[in-house]
N, C-alpha and C positions, 0 to 999 in steps of 0.2 A: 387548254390541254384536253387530249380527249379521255371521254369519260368512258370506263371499260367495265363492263359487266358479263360474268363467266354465268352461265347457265350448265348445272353437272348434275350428273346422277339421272341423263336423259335416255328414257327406256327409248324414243324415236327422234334422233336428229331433225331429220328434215321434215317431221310434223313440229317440232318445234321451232326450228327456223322459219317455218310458213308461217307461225303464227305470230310471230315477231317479223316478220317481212309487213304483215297486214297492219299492223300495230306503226309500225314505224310509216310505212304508206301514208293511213290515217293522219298521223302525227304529224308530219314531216314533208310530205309527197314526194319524198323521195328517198330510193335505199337500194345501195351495191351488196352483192353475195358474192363471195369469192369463197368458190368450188375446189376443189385438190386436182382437177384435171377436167380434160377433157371427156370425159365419162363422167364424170361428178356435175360437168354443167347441164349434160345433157341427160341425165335422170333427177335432178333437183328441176330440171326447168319443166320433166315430166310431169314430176308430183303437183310443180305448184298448176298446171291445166286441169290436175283432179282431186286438188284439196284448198280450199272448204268446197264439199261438194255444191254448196247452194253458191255460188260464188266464183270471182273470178280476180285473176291477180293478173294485170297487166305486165308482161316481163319482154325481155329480150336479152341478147346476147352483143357485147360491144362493137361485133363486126356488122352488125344490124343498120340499113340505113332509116330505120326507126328510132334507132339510139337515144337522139334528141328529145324526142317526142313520148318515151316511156319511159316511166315513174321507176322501173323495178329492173334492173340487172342485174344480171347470173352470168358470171365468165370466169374463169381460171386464170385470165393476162393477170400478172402483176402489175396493173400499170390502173391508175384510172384522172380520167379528165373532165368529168363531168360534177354533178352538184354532191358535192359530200356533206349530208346532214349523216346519215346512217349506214354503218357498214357490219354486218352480219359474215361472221370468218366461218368457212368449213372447211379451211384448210387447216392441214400439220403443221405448219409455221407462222410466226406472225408477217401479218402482208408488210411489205415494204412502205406502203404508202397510208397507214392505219392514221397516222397522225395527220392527215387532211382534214379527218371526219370528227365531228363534234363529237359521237356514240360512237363503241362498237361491242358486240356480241360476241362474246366466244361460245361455242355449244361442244360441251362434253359427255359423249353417251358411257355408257357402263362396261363399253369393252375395254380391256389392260391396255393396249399398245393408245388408243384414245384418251386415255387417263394420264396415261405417262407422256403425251404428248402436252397436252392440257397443262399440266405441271410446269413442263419447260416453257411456255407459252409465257404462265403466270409469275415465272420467275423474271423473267424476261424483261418485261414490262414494268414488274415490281422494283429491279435492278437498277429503271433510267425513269425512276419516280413516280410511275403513274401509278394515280388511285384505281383500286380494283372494289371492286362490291360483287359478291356471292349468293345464288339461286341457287341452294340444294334443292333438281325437282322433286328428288324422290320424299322428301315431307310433303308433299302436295298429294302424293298420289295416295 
């Protein structure tokens, strides 16, 4: 069953998504981001070219005929066909296919409609048994 862990109270989503993308790479070598759209894949696929700045995150987008051959995808399809160790959600809903993946990430930043999305997420999943485990970041910070 997969194992789901909520990361809340995130003053920067996708500095935290990047850093859990690196983490899971590492880990794993290999990890899906599912964006909220098509503008979400393409300013998330921006950030990860200029953060960490010493560094570099190998990514593409599913319709990529590199697909195979890179570690790190960012796309909004709800659909995925390749190696599911790790799935990082920056979407409002839970993906449809979260349960291929061994891990998944929810990232919840500090704004209201984010929060209350986050919420029903966690209900969600809570509802059809899965175990959740809790990253308040802002004790960290």
């Amino acid at each position: 069953m997969t194992t789901i862990d909520f990361y809340t109270h995130c003053a920067d989503r996708f500095e935290v998504a990047s850093k859990l993308v690196a983490k899971a790479w590492a880990q794993h070598g290999s990890v899906r981001v599912l964006t909220d759209g098509a503008r979400g894949t393409e300013e998330f696929g921006r950030f990860l070219w200029l953060w960490p700045a010493t560094g570099f995150l190998p990514h593409c987008q599913l319709a990529s005929p590199l697909v195979a051959e890179t570690p790190i995808v960012v796309d909004h399809a709800l659909d995925h066909e390749g190696p599911a160790a790790v799935l990082i959600n920056l979407n409002g809903l839970p993906p449809p296919f979260f349960s291929r993946f061994e891990r998944m990430a929810e990232i919840v930043s500090l704004d209201e409609a984010d929060v209350a999305s986050g919420r029903e997420r966690w209900k969600f999943y809570k509802a059809r048994g899965y175990e959740i485990r809790s990253h308040n970041l802002s004790a960290r910070a």
